[in-house]
C-alpha positions in Angstrom: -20.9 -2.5 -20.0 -24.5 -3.6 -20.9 -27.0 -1.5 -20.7 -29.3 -4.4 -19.5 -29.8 -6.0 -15.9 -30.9 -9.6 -18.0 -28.3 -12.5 -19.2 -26.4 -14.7 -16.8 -23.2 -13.2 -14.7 -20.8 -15.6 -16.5 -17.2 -15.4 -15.3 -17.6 -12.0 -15.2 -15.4 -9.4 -12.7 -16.5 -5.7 -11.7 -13.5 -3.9 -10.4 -14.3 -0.6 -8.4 -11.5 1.7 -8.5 -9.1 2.5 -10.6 -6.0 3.7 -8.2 -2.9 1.1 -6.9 -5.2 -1.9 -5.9 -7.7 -1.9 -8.8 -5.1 -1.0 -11.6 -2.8 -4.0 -10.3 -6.2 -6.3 -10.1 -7.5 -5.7 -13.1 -4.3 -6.3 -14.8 -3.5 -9.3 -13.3 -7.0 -11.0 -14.1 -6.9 -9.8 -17.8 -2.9 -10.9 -18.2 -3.0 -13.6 -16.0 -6.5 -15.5 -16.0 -7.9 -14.5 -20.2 -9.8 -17.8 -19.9 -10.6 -17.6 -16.2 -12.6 -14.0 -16.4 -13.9 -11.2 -18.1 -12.6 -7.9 -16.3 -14.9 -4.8 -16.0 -13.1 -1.8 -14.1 -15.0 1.3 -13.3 -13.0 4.2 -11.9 -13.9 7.6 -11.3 -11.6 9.3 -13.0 -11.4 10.6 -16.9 -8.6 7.8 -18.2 -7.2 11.4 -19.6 -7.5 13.4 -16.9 -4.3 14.4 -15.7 -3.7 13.3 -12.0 -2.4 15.7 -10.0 1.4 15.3 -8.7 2.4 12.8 -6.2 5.9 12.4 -5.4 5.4 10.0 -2.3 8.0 7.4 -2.2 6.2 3.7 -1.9 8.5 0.8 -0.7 8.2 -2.0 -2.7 8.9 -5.4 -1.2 10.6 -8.1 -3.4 7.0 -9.7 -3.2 5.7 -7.1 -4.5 8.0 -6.5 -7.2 7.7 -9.7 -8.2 3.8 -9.5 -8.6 4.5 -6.2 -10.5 6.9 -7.7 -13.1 4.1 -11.0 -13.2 1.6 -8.1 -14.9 4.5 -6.3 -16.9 4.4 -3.2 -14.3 8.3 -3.7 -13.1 10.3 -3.3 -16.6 8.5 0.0 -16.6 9.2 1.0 -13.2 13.0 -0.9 -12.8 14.6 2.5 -14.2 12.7 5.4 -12.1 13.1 2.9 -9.1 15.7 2.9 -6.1 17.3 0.2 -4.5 16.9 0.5 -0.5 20.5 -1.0 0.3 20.4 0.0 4.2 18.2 0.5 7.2 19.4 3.1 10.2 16.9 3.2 13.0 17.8 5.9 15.8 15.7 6.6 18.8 16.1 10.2 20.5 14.4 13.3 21.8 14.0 16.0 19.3 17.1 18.3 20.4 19.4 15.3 21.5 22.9 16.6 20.2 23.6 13.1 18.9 21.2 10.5 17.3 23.2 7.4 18.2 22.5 4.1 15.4 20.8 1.6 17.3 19.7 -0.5 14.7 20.6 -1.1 11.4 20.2 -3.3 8.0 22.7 -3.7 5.6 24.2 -7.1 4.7 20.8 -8.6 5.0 19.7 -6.4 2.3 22.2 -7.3 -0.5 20.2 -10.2 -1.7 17.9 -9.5 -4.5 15.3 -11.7 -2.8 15.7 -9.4 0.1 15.9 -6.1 -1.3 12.8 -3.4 -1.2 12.8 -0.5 -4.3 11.7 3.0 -3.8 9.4 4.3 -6.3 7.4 7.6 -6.6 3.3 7.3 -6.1 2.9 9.1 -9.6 5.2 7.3 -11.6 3.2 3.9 -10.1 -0.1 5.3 -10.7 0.9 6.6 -14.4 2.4 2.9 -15.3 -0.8 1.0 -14.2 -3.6 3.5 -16.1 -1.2 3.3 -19.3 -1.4 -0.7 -19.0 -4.8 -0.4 -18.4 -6.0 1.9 -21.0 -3.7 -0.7 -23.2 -4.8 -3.6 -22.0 -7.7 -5.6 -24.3 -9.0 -7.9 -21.8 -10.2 -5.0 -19.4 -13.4 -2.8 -20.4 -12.6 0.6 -18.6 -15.5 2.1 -17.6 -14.8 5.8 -17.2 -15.6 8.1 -15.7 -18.4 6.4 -13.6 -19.0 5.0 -9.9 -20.7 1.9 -8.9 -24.1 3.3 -7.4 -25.6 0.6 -5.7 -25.4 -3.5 -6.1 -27.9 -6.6 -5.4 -26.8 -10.2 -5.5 -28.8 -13.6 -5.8 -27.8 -17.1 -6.6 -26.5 -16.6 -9.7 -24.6 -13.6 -9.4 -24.4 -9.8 -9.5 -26.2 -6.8 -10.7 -24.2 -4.0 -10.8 -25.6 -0.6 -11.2 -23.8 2.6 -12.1 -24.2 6.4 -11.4 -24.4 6.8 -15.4 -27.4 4.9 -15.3 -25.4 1.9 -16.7 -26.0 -1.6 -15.3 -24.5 -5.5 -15.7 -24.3 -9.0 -14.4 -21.4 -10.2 -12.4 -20.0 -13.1 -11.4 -17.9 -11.5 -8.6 -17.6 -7.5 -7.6 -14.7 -6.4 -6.0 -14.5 -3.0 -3.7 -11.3 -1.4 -4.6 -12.9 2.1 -3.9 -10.6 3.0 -0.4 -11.1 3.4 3.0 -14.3 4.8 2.8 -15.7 2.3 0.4 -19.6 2.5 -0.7 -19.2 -1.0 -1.7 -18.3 -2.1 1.8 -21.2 -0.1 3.1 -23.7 -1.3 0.6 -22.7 -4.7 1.7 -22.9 -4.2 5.4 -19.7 -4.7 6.7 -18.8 -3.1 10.2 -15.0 -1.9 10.3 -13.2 -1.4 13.6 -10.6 1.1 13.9 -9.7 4.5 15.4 -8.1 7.7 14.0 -4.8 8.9 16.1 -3.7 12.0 17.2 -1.4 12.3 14.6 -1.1 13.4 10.9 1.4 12.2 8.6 2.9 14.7 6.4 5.0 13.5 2.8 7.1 15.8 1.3 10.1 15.3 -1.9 13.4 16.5 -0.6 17.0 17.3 -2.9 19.7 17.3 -0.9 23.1 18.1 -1.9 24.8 14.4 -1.0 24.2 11.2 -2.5 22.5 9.0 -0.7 23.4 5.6 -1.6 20.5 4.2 -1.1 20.5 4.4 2.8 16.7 4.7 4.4 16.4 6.5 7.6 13.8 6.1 10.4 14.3 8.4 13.5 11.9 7.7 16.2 11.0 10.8 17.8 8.7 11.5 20.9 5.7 12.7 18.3 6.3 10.2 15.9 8.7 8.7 13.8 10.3 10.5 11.0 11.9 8.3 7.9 14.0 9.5 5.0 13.2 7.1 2.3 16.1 7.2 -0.9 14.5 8.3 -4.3 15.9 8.1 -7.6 19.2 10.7 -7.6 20.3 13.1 -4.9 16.6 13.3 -4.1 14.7 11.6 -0.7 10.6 10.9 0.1 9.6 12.1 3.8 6.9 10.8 5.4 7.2 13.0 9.0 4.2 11.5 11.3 3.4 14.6 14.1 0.9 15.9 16.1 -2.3 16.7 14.6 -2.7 20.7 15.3 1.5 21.1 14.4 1.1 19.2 10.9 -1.7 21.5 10.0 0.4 24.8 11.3 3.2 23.3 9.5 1.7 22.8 6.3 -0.2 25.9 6.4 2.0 28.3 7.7 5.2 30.4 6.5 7.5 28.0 4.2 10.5 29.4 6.0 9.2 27.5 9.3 8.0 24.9 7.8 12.0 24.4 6.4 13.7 25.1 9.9 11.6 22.5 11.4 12.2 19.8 8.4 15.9 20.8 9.1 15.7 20.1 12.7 14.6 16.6 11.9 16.3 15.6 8.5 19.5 16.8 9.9 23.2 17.8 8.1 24.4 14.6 6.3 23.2 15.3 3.4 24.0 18.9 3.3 21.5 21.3 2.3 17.9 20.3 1.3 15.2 22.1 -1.0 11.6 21.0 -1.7 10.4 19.8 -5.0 6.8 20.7 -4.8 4.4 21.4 -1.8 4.6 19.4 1.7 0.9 17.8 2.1 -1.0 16.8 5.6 -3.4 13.7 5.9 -4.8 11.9 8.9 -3.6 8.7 10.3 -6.2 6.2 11.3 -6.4 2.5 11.8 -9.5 0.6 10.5 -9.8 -3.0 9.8 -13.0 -4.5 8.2 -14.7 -6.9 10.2 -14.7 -9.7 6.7 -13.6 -9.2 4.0 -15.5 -10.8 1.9 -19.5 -10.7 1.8 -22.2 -11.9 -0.9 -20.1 -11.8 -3.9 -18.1 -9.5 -2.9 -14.6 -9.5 -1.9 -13.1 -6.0 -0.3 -9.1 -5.5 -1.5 -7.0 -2.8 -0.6 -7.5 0.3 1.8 -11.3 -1.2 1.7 -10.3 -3.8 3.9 -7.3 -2.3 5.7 -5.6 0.9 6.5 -2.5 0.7 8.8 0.1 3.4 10.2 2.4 4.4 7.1 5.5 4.4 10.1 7.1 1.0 8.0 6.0 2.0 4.3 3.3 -1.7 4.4 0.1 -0.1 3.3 0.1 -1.0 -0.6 2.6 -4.1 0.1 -0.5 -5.4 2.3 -2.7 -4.3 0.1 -0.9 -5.6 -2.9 -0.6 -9.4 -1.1 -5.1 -9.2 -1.2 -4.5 -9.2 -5.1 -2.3 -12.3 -5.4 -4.5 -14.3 -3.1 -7.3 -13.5 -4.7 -6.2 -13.8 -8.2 -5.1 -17.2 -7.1 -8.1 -18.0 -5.3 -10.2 -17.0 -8.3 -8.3 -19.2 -11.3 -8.3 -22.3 -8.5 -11.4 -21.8 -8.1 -12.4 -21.8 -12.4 -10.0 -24.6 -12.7 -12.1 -27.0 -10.5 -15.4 -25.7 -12.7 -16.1 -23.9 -9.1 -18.1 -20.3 -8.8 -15.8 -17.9 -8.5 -18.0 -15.6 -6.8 -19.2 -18.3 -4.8 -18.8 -18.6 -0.8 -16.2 -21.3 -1.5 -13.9 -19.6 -3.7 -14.2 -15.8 -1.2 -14.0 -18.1 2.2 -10.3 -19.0 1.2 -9.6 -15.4 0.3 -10.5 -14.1 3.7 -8.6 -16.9 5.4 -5.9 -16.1 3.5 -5.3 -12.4 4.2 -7.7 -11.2 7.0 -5.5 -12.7 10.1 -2.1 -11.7 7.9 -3.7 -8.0 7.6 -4.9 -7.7 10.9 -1.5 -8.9 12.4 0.3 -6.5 10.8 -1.9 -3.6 11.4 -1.6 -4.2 14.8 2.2 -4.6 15.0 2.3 -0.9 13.2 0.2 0.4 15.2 1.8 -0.9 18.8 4.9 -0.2 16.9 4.4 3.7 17.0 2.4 3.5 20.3 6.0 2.4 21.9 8.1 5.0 20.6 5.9 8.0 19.9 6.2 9.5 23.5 8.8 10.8 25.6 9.0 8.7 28.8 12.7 7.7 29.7 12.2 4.9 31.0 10.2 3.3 27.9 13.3 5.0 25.8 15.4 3.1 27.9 13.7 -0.4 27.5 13.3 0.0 23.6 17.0 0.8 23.3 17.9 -1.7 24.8 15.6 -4.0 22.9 17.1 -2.3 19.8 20.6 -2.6 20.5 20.1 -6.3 21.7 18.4 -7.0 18.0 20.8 -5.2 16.5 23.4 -8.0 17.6 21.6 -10.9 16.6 22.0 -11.6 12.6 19.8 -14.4 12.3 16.6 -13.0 13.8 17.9 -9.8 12.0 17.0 -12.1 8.5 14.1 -13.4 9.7 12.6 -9.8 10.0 13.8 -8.8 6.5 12.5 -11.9 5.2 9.2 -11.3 7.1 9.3 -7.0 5.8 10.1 -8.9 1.7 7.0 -11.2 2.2 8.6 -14.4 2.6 7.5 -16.2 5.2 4.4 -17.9 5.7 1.5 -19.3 3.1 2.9 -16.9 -0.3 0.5 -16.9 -3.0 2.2 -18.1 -6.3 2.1 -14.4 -7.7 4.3 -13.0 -4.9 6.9 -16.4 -4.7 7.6 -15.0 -8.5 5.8 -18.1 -10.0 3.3 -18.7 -12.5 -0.6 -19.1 -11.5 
């Protein structure tokens, strides 16, 4: 990265943040667009510092898989993933003798085009900083932040906390949720944090799975069992804020009785790999997500309830319309940091984003109580659902990103 604020932006691209959005962005501009852009990623961590262990299981839509095999991701992953071959959905009170299956996905799942994969955070992560460090066509720049930014008509100037600075064409804020970029820029997010935590945990069980996925609906919040790679399962237990912390804190003995109490018998007994971890739960959604040559990707423009496993599959659907957006753009000798180019992004993806943040969030709003009556109604709902194949398909194909304007990337077609 130049040390000097002078010289035109170019077609360059500044990247902020290295984790799942960035990685995958970076990538695909390098692999995908050589002639389109010059990539620049700064991330904050050492590309050899060791990252510590994350064994939370990530679904993966088919869209998504098919814009991880477009930037050589999926060959790596394809062997350390799992196939999600069926969806049980119960709804019950914590003690109910019996968790009766209200809803389920099965036969709608054996097409390829219709099938989501499993795959652990860590092995994700490692894949895309190994393609990145190996990658020619992106300069890491690492370890370093991007301090502070100014735009004008002809592009960028990016400066760094190492003192570093450069001209860009376009920057994007893949720095998360709390994104300085976002701030710099000026952009108001609207959201609210719930009453909740989500705790993630790796479980071995003594039963194969078979590549069945579990959501119970409980009255604090729904609790899914999400297949991993051998007799092994990802939890991701939403609960009440002050329990997750005792939980997570407290004796390991408890913690286990009450994973017990939810994960239930029918997979025989169940260990921990590892250490259970707590983290808020909070919906925010930027108000744009673009701004002066800048376009916001990721957990900067979104964060959604993690009760369906979307975040990075939202997330991962800003890359391909961008990507696409940004080569269009260079094709028609346009700016691609230009107002033009961004305005399509954000039509693209902020109504899709904001859509299905909602629908999570009034999603765990209707079953994450313990009225009766609104059990009653849901169940119903459920069972109803559960009898009608083709709308059944039409929410898989909706959950596998295939309904509605696709960017190229996701459809599994070239740019």
């Amino acid at each position: 990265m130049s040390q000097s604020t002078n010289g035109q932006s170019g077609s360059r691209i500044v990247v902020a943040g290295g984790g799942f959005a960035g990685g995958v962005l970076a990538l695909a501009l390098a692999r995908l667009a050589p002639k389109t852009c010059h990539v620049t990623l700064v991330d904050v961590a050492s590309p050899d510092a060791e990252r510590p262990p994350d064994g939370r299981g990530l679904a993966l839509s088919p869209a998504s898989k098919n814009l991880l095999n477009a930037v050589g991701l999926w060959s790596r992953l394809e062997p350390l993933a799992q196939s999600m071959d069926a969806i049980e959905i119960t709804d019950s009170p914590l003690n109910a003798a019996l968790r009766p299956h209200l809803l389920g996905f099965h036969e709608e799942l054996e097409d390829d085009d219709a099938k989501a994969w499993l795959v652990e955070a860590g092995s994700l992560l490692a894949a895309i900083a190994e393609a990145v460090r190996a990658e020619p066509g992106i300069e890491l720049v690492a370890p370093d932040t991007v301090e502070t930014f100014e735009t004008d008509g002809f592009g960028a100037t990016i400066h760094l906390a190492s003192g570093r600075s450069s001209r860009a064409a376009l920057v994007v804020a893949a720095d998360g949720k709390k994104s300085k970029l976002r701030d710099i820029a000026g952009i108001k997010c609207i959201g609210w944090s719930y009453a909740q935590m989500g705790i993630v945990a790796t479980v071995a069980h003594e039963r194969p799975h078979y590549g069945r996925a579990i959501q119970h609906f409980l009255p604090s919040g729904p609790f899914a069992i999400l297949p991993l790679k051998g007799n092994r399962s990802s939890i991701v237990w939403t609960e009440e804020a002050d329990t997750a912390k005792g939980l997570v804190a407290g004796e390991p003995d408890v913690f286990m009785a009450e994973l017990s109490r939810r994960f239930g018998h029918r997979l025989g007994a169940i260990s921990l790999e590892g250490s259970p971890r707590a983290f808020p739960l909070s919906f925010q959604m930027a108000r744009a997500f673009v701004g002066d040559r800048l376009a916001l990707v990721g957990d900067a423009a979104h964060v959604v309830h993690p009760l369906a496993g979307q975040g990075l599959n939202i997330g991962l659907r800003d890359i391909a319309a961008l990507v696409e957006a940004i080569t269009d753009s260079a094709r028609l000798g346009l700016d691609i940091g230009s107002a033009t180019a961004l305005g399509r992004y954000q039509r693209w993806r902020r109504f899709d984003s904001a859509f299905s943040g909602a629908a999570m969030d009034g999603m765990n709003r209707l079953f994450s109580n313990d009225s009766a009556p609104l059990r009653a109604i849901r169940d119903l709902g459920m069972g109803l659902l559960d009898r009608a194949p083709g709308l059944k398909r039409f929410l898989v194909r909706e959950a596998a990103g295939a309904t509605g304007d696709v960017p190229r990337l996701l459809r599994g077609e070239d740019l």
